[in-house]
Structures are given as structure tokens and as C-alpha cells.
N, C-alpha and C positions, 0 to 999 in steps of 0.2 A: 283751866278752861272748861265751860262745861259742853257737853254732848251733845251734837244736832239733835233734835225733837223730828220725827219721824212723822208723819201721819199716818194712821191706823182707819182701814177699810173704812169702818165703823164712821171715822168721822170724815171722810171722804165722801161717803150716803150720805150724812145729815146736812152737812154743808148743800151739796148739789141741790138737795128735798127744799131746802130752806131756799135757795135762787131759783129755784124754779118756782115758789109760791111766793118769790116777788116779796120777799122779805128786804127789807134796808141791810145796807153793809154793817150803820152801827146796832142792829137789831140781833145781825149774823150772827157779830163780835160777841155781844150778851147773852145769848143762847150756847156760843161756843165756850165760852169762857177764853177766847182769843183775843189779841191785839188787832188791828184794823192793817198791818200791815201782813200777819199771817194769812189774815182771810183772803186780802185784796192778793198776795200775792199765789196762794192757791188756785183761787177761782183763775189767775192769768194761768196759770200752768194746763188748767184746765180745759182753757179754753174757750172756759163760760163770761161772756159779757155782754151788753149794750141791752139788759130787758130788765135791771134793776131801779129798785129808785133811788132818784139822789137826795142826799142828805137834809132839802128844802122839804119834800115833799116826806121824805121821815119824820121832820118836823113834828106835824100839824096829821098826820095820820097816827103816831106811835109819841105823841107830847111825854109819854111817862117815862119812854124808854132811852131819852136822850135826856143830858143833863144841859148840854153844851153844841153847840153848831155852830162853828167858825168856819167860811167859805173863803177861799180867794177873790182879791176880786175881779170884776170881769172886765174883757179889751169891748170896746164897745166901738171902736172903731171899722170902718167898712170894710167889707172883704175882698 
């Protein structure tokens, strides 16, 4: 079995540097050299959320940096 991955100060900083300049999650990911579940689930421990962009809006700002954008899709039904 291998060894829980730890996160190290270092990337603890770049993460936060990178959400706080409103970077995309899959941008995060490519810069971290992380999975989208490592990020997504750091930044939750963190604490940090709700001033990111979502993955539409990655799109068509960062077209180079994404390969692929697959959404759920939406209740469109009333609240």
C-alpha cells in the first residue's frame, strides 16, 4: 500500500497564491502538477472557497489549458 502524500508548507503557499489570483481549479491542477480531487479537497480543508472560477468560465479565459470540460447537467427546475 503506498504512503499518504503529505503536503509540504511550500505547496500549501502556491496553492492559496494561486486561489487567491482567481486561478481555475483545472489551471490549479496544472501548475500543481495535482489531481483535481487533491486540489479541490485541500482548498476544502482550507477553508478557501466560493471566489473561484468555474470550469465554463476557464473555458474561454485559459482555452490552452484545458483539454476537456465535461459539466453535469443542470435542474432547471424552480426553487
Amino acid at each position: 500500500m503506498p504512503r499518504p502524500r503529505f503536503w509540504t508548507q511550500e505547496e500549501t503557499d502556491k496553492l492559496e497564491g494561486l486561489f487567491y489570483d482567481k486561478h481555475s481549479i483545472p489551471m490549479m491542477c496544472k501548475k500543481m502538477g495535482m489531481t483535481k480531487n487533491m486540489v479541490v479537497g485541500k482548498l476544502h480543508r482550507m477553508k478557501l472557497r466560493g471566489s473561484i472560477h468555474t470550469e465554463v468560465e476557464s473555458k474561454y479565459l485559459f482555452p490552452d489549458m484545458i483539454e476537456h470540460v465535461q459539466l453535469p447537467p443542470r435542474d432547471w427546475s424552480p426553487n
